[in-house]
mmCIF file of the N, C-alpha and C atoms, coordinates in Angstrom:
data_MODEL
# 
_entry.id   MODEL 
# 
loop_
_atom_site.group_PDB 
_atom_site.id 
_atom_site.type_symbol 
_atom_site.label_atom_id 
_atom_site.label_alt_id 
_atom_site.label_comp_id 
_atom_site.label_asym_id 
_atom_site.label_entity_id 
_atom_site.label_seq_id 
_atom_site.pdbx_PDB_ins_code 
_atom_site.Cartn_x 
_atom_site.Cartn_y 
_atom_site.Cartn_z 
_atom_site.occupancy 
_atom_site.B_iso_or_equiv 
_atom_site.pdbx_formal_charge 
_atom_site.auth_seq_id 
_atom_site.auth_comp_id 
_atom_site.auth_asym_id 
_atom_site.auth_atom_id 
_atom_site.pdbx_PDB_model_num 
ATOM 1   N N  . UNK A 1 1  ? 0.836   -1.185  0.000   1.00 0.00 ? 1  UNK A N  1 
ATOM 2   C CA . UNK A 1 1  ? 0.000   0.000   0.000   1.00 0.00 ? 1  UNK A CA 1 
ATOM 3   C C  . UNK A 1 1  ? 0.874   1.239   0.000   1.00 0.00 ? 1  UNK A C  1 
ATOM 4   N N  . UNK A 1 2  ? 0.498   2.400   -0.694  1.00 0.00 ? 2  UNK A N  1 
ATOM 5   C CA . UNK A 1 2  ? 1.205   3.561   -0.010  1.00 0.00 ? 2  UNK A CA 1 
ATOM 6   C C  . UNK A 1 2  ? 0.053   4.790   -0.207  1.00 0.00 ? 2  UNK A C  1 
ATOM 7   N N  . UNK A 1 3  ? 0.535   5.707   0.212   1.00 0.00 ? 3  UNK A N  1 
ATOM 8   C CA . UNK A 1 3  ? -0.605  6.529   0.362   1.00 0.00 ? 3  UNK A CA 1 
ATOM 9   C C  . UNK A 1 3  ? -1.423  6.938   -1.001  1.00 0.00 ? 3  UNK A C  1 
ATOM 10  N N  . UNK A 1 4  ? -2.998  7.504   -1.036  1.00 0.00 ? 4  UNK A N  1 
ATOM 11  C CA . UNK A 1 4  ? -3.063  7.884   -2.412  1.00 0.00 ? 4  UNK A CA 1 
ATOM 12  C C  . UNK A 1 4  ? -2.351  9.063   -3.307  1.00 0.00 ? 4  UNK A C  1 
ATOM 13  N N  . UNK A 1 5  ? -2.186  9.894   -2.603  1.00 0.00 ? 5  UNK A N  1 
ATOM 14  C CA . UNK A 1 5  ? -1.119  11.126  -3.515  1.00 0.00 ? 5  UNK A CA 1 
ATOM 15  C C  . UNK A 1 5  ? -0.122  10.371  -4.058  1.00 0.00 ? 5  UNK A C  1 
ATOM 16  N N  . UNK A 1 6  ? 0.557   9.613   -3.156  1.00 0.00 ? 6  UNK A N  1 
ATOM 17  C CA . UNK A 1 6  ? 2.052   9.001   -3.698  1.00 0.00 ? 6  UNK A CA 1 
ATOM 18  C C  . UNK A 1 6  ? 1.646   7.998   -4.626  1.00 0.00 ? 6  UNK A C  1 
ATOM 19  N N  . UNK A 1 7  ? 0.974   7.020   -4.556  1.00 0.00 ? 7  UNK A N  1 
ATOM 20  C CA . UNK A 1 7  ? 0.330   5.821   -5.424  1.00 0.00 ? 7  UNK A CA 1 
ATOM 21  C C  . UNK A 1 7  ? 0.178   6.280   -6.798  1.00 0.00 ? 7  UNK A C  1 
ATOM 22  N N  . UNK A 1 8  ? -0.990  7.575   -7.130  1.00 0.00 ? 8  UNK A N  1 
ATOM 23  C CA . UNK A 1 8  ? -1.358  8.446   -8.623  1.00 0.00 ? 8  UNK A CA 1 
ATOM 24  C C  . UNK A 1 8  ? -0.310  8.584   -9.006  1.00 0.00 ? 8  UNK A C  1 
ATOM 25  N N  . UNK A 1 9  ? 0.850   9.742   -8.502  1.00 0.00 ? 9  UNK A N  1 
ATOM 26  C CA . UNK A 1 9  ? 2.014   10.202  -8.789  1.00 0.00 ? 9  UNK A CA 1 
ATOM 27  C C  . UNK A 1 9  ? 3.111   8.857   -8.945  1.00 0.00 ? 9  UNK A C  1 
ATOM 28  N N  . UNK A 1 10 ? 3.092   7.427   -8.764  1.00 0.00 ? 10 UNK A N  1 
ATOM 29  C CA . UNK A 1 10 ? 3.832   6.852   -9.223  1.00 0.00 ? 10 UNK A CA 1 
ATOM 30  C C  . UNK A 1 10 ? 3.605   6.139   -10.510 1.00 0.00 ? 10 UNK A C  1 
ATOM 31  N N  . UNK A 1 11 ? 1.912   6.059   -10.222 1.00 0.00 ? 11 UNK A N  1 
ATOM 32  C CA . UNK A 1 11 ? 1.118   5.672   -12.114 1.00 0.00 ? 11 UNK A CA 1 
ATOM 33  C C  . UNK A 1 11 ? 1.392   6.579   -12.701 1.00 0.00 ? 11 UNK A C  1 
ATOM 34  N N  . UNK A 1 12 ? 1.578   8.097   -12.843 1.00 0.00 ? 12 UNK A N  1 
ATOM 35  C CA . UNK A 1 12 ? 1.629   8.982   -13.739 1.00 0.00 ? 12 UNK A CA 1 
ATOM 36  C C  . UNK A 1 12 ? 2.824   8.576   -14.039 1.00 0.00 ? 12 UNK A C  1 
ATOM 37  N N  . UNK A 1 13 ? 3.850   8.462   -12.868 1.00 0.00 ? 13 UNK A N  1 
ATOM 38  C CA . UNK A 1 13 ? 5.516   8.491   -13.476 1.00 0.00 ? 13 UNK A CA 1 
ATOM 39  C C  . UNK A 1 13 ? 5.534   7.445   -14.735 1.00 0.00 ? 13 UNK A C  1 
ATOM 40  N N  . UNK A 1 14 ? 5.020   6.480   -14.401 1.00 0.00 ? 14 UNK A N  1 
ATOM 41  C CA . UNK A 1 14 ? 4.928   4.832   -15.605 1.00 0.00 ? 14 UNK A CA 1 
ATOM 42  C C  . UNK A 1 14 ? 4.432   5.497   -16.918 1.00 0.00 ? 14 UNK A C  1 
ATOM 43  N N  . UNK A 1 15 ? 4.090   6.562   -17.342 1.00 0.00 ? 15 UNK A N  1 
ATOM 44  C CA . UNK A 1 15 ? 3.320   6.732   -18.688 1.00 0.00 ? 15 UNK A CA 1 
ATOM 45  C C  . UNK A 1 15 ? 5.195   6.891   -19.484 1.00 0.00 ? 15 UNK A C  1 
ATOM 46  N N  . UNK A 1 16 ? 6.124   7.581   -18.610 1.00 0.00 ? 16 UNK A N  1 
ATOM 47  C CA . UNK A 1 16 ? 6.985   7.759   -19.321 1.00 0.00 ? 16 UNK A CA 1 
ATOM 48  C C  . UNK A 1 16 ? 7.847   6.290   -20.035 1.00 0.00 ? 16 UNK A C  1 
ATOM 49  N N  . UNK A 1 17 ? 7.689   5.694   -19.022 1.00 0.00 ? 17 UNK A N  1 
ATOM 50  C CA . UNK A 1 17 ? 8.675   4.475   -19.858 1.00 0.00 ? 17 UNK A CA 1 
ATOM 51  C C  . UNK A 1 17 ? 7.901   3.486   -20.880 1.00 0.00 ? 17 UNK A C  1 
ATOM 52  N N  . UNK A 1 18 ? 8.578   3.651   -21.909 1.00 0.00 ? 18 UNK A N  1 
ATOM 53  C CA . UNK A 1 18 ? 7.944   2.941   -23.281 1.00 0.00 ? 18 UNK A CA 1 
ATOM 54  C C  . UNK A 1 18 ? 7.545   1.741   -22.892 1.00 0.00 ? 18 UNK A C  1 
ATOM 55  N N  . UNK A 1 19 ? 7.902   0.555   -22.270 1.00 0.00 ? 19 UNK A N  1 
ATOM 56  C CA . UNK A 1 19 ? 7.008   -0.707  -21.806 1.00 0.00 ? 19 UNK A CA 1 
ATOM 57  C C  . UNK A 1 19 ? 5.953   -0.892  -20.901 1.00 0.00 ? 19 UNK A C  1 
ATOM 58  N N  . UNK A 1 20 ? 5.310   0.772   -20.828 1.00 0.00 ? 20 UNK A N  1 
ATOM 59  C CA . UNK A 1 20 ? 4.431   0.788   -20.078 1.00 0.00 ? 20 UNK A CA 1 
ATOM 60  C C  . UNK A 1 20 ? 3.136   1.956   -20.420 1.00 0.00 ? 20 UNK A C  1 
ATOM 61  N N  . UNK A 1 21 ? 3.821   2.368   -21.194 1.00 0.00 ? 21 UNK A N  1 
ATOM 62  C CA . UNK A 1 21 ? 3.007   3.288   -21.837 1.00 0.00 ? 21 UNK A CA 1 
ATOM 63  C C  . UNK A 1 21 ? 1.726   3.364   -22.630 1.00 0.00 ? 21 UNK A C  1 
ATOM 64  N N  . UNK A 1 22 ? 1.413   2.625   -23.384 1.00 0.00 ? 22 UNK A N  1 
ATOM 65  C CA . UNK A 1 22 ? 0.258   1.786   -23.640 1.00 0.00 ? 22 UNK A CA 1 
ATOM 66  C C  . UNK A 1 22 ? -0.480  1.620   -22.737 1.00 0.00 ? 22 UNK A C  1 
ATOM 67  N N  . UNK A 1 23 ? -0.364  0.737   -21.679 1.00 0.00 ? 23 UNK A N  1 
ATOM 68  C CA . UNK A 1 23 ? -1.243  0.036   -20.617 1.00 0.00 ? 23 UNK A CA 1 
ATOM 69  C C  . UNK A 1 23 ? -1.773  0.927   -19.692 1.00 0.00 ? 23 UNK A C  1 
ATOM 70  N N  . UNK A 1 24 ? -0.595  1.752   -19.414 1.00 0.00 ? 24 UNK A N  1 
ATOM 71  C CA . UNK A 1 24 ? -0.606  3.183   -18.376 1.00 0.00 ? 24 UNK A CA 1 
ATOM 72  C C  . UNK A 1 24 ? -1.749  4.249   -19.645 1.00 0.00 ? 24 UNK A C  1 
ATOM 73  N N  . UNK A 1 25 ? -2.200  4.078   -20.431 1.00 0.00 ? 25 UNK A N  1 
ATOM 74  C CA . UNK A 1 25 ? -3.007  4.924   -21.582 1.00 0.00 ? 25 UNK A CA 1 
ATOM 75  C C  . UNK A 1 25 ? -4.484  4.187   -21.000 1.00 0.00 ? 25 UNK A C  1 
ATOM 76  N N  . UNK A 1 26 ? -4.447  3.076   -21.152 1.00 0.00 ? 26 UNK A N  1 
ATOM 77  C CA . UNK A 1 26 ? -5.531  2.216   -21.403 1.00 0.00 ? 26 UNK A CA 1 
ATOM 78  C C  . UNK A 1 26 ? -5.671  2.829   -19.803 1.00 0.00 ? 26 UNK A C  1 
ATOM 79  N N  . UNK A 1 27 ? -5.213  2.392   -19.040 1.00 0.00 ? 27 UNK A N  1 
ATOM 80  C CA . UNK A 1 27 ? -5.387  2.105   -17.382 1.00 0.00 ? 27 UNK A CA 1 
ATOM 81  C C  . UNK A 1 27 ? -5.806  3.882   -17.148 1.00 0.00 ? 27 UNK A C  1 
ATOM 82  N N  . UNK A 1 28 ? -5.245  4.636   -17.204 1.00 0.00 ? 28 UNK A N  1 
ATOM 83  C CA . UNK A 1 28 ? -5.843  5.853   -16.903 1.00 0.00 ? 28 UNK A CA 1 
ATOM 84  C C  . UNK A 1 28 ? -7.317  6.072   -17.810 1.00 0.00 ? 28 UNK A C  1 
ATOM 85  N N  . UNK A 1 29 ? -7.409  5.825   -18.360 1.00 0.00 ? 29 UNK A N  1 
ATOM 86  C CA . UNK A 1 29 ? -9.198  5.873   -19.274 1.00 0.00 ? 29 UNK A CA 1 
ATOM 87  C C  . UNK A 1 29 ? -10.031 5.423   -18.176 1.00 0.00 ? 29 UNK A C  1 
ATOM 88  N N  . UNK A 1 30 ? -9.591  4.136   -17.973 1.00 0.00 ? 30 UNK A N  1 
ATOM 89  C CA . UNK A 1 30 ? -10.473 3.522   -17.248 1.00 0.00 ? 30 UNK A CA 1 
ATOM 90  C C  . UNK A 1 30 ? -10.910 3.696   -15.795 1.00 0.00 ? 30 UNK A C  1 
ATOM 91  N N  . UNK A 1 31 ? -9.544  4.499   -15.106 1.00 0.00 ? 31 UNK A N  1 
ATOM 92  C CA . UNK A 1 31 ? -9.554  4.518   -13.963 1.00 0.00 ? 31 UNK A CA 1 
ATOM 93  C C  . UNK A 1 31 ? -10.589 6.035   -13.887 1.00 0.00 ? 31 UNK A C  1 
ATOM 94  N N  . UNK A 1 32 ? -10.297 6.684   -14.749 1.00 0.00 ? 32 UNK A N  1 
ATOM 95  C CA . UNK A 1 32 ? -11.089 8.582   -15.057 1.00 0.00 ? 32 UNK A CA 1 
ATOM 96  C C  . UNK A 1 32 ? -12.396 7.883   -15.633 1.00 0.00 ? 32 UNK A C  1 
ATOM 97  N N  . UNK A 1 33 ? -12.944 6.877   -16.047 1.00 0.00 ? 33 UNK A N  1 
ATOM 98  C CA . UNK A 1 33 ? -14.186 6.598   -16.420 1.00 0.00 ? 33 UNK A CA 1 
ATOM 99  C C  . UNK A 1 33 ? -15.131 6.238   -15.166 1.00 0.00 ? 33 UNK A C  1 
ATOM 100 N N  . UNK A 1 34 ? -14.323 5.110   -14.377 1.00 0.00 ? 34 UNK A N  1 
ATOM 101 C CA . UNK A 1 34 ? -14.659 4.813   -13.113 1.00 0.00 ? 34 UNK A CA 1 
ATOM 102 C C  . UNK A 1 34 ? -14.639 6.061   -11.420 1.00 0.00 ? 34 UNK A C  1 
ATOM 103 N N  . UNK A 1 35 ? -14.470 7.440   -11.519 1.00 0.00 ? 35 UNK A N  1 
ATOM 104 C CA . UNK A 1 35 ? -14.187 7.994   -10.674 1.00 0.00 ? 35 UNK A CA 1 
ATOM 105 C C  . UNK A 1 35 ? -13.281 8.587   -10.562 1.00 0.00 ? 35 UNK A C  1 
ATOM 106 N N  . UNK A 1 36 ? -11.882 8.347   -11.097 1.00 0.00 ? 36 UNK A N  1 
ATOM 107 C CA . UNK A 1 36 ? -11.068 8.891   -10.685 1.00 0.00 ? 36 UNK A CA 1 
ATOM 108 C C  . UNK A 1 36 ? -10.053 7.755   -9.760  1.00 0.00 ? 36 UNK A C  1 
ATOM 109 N N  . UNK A 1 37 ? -8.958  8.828   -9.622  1.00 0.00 ? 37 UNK A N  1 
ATOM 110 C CA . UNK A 1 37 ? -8.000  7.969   -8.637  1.00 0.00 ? 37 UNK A CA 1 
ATOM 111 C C  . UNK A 1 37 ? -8.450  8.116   -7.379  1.00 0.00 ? 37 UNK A C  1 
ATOM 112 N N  . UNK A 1 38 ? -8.956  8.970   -6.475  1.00 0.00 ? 38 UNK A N  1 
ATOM 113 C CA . UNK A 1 38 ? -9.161  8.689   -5.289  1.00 0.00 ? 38 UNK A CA 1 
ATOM 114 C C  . UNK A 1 38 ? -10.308 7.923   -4.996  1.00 0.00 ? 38 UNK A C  1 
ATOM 115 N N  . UNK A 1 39 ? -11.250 7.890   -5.597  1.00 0.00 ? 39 UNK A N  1 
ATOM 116 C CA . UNK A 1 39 ? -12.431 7.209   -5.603  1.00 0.00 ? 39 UNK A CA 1 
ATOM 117 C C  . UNK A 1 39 ? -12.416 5.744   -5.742  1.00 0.00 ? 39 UNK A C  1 
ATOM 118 N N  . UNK A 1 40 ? -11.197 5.403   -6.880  1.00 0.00 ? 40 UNK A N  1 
ATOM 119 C CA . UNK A 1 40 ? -10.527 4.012   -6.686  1.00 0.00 ? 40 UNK A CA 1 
ATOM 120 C C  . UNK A 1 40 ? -9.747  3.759   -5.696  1.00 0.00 ? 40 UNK A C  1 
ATOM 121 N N  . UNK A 1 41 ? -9.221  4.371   -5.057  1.00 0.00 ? 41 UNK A N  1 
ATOM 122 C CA . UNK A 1 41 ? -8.745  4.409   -4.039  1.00 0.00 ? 41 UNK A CA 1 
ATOM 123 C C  . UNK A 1 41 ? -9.107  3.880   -2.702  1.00 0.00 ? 41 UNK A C  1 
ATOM 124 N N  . UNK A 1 42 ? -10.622 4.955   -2.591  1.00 0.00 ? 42 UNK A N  1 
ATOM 125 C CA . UNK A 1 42 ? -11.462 4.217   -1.730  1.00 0.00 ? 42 UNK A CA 1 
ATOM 126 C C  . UNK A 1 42 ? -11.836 3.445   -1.555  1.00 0.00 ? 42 UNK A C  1 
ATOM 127 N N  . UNK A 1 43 ? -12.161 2.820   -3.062  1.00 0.00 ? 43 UNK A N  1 
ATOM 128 C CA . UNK A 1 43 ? -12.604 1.189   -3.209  1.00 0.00 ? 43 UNK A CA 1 
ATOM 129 C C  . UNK A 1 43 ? -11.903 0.101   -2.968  1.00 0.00 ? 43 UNK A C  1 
ATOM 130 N N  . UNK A 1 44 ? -10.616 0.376   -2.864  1.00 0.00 ? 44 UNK A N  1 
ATOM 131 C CA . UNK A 1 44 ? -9.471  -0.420  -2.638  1.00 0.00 ? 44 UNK A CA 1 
ATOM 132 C C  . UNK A 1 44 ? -9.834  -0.804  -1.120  1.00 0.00 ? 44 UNK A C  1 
ATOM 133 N N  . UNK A 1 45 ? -9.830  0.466   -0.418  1.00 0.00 ? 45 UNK A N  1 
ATOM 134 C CA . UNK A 1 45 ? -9.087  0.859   0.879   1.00 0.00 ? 45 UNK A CA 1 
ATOM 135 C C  . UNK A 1 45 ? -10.473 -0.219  1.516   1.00 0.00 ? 45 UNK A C  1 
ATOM 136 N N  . UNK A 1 46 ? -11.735 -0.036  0.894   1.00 0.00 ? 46 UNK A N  1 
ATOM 137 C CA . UNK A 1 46 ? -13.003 -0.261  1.492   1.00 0.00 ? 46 UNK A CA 1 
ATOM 138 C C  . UNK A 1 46 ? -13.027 -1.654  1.639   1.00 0.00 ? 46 UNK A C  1 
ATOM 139 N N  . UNK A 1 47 ? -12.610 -1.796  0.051   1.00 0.00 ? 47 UNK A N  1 
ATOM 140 C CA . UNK A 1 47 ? -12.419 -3.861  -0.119  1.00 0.00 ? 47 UNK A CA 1 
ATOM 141 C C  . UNK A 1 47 ? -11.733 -4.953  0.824   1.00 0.00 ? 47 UNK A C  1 
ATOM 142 N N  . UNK A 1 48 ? -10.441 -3.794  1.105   1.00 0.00 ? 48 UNK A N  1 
ATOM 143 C CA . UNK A 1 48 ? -9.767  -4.580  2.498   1.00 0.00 ? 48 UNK A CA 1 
ATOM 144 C C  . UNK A 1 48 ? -10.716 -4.642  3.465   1.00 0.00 ? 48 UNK A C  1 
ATOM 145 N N  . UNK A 1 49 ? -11.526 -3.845  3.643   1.00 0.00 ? 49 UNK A N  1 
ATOM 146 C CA . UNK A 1 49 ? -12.133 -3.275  5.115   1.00 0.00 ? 49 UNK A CA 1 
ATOM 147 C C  . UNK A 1 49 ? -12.317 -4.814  5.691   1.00 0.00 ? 49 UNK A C  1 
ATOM 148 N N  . UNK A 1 50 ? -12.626 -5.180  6.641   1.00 0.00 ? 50 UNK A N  1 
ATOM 149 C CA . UNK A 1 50 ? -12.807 -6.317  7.123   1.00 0.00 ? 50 UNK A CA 1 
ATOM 150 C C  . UNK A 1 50 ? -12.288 -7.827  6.603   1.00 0.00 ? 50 UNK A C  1 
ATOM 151 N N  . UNK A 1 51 ? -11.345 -8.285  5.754   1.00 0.00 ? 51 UNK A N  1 
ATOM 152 C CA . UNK A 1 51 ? -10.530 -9.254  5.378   1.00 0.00 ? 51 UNK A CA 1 
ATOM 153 C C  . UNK A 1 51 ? -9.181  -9.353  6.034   1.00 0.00 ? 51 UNK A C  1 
ATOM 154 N N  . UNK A 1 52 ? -8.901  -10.188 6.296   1.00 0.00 ? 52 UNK A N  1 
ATOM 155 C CA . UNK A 1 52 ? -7.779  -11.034 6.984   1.00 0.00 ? 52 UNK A CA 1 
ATOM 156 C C  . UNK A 1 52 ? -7.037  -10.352 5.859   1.00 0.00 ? 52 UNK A C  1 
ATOM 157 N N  . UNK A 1 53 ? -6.395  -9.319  5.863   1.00 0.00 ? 53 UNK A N  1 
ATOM 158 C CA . UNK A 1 53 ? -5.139  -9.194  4.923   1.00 0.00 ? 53 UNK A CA 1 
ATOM 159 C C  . UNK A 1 53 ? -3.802  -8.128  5.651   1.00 0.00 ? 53 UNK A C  1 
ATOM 160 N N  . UNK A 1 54 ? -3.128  -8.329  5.474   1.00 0.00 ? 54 UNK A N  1 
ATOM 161 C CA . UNK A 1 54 ? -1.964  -7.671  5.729   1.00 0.00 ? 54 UNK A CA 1 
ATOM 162 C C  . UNK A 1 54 ? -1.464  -6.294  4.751   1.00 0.00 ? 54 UNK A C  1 
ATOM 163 N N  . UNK A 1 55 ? -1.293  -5.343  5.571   1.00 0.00 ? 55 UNK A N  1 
ATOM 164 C CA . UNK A 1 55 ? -0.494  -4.360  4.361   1.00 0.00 ? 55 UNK A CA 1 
ATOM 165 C C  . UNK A 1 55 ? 0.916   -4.071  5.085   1.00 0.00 ? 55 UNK A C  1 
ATOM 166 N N  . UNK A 1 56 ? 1.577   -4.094  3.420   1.00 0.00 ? 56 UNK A N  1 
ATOM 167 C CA . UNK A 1 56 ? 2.687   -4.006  3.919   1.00 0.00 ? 56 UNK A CA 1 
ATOM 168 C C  . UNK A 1 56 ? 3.199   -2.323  2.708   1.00 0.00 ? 56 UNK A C  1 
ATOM 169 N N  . UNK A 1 57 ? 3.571   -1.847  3.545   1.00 0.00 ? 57 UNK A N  1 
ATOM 170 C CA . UNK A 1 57 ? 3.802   -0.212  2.472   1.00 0.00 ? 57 UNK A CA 1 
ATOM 171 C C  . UNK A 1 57 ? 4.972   -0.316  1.606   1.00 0.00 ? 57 UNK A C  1 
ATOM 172 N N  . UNK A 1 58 ? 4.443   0.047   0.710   1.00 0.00 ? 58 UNK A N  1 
ATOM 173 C CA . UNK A 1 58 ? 5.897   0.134   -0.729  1.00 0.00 ? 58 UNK A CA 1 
ATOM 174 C C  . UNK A 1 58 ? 6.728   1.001   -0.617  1.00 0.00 ? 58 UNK A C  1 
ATOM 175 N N  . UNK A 1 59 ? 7.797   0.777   -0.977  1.00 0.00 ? 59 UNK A N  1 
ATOM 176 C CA . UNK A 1 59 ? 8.688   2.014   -0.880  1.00 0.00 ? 59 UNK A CA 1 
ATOM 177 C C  . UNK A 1 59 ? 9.533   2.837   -2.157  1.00 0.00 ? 59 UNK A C  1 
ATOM 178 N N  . UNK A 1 60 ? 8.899   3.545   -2.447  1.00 0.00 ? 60 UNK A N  1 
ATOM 179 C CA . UNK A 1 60 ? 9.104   4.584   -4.014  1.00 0.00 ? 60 UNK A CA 1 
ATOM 180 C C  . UNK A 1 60 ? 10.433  4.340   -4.259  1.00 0.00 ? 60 UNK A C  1 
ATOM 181 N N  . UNK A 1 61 ? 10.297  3.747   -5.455  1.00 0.00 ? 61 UNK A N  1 
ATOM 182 C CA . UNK A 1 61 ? 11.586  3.616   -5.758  1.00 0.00 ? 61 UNK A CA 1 
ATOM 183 C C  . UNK A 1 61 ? 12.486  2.716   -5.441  1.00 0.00 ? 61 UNK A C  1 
ATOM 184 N N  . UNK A 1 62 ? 12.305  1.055   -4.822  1.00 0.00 ? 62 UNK A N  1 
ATOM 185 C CA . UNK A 1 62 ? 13.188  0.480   -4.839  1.00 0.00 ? 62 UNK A CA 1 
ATOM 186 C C  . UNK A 1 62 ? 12.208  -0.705  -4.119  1.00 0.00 ? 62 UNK A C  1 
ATOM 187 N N  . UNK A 1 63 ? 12.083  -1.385  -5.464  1.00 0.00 ? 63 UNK A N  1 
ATOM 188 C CA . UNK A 1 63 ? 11.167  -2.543  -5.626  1.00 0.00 ? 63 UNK A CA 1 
ATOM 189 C C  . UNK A 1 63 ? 12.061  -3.853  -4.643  1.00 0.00 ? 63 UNK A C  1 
ATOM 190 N N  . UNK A 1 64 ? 13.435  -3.228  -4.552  1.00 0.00 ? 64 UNK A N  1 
ATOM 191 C CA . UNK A 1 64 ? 13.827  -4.655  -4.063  1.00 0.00 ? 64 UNK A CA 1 
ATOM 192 C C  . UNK A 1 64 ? 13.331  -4.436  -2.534  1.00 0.00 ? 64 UNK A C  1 
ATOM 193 N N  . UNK A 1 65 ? 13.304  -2.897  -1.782  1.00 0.00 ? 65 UNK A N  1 
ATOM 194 C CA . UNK A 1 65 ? 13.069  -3.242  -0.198  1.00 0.00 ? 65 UNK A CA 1 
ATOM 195 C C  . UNK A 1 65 ? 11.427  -3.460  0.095   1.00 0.00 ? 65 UNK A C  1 
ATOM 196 N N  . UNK A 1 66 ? 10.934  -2.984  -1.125  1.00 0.00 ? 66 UNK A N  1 
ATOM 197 C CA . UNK A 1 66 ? 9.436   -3.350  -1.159  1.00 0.00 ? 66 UNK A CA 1 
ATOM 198 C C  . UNK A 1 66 ? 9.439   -5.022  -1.097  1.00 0.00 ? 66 UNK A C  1 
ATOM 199 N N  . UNK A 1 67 ? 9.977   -5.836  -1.763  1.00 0.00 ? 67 UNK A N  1 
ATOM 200 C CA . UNK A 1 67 ? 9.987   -7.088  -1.801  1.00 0.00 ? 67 UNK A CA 1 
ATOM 201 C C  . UNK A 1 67 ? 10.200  -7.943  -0.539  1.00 0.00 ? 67 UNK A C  1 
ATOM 202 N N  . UNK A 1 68 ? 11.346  -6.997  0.156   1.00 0.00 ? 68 UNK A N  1 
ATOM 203 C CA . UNK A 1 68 ? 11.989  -7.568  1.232   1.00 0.00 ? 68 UNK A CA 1 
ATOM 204 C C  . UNK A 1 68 ? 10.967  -7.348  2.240   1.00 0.00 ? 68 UNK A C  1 
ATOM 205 N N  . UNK A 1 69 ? 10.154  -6.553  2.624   1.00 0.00 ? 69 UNK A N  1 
ATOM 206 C CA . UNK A 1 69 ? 9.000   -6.056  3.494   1.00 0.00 ? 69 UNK A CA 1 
ATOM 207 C C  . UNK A 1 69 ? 7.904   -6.971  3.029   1.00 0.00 ? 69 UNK A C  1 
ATOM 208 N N  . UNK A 1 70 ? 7.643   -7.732  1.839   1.00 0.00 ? 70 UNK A N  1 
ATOM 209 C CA . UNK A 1 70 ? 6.630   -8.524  1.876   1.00 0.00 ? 70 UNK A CA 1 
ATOM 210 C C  . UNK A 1 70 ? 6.963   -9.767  2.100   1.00 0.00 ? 70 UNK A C  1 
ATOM 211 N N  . UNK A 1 71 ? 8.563   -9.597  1.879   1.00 0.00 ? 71 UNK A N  1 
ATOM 212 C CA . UNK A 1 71 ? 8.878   -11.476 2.272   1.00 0.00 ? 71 UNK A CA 1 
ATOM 213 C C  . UNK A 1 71 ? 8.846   -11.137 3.751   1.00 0.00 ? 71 UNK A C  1 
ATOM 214 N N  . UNK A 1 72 ? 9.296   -10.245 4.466   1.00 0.00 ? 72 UNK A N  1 
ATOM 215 C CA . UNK A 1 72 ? 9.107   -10.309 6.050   1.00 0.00 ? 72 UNK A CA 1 
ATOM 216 C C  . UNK A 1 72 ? 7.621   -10.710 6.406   1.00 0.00 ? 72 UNK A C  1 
ATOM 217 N N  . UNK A 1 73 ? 6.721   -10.382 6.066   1.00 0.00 ? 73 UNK A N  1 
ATOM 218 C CA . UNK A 1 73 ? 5.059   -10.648 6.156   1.00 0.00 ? 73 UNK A CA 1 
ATOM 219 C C  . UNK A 1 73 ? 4.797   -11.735 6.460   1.00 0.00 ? 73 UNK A C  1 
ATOM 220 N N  . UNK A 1 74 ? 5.266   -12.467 5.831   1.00 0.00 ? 74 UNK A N  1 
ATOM 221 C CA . UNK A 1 74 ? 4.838   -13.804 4.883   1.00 0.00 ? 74 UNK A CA 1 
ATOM 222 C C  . UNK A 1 74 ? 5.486   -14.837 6.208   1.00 0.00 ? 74 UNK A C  1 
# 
């Protein structure tokens, strides 16, 4: 999880890199058809609401300590 400001602002960053650019096209349509980003957001946040799940927070920019924080979880 990370917060919603930071979460949007890391999908926006993805439009720049060419293997993602496409999808990041498609995926913003859909997400601005459905509400918006915070509104998906909520839905996220809501869906957990009561499920046995764990969050573990990402950390911008360096997928490997994000990884390492979900293998600690686990």
């Amino acid at each position: 999880m990370d917060s919603p400001g930071s979460a949007e602002q890391r999908f926006h960053a993805r439009i720049d890199d060419p293997l993602w650019a496409e999808h990041q096209r498609v995926a913003r349509a859909l997400i601005e058809d459905a509400g918006g980003y915070a509104h998906q957001y909520a839905r996220l946040v809501e869906c957990l609401a009561g499920r046995e799940s764990i969050e573990v927070p990402s950390v911008a920019g360096d997928v490997d300590a994000t990884y390492r924080a979900v293998l600690a979880r686990l």
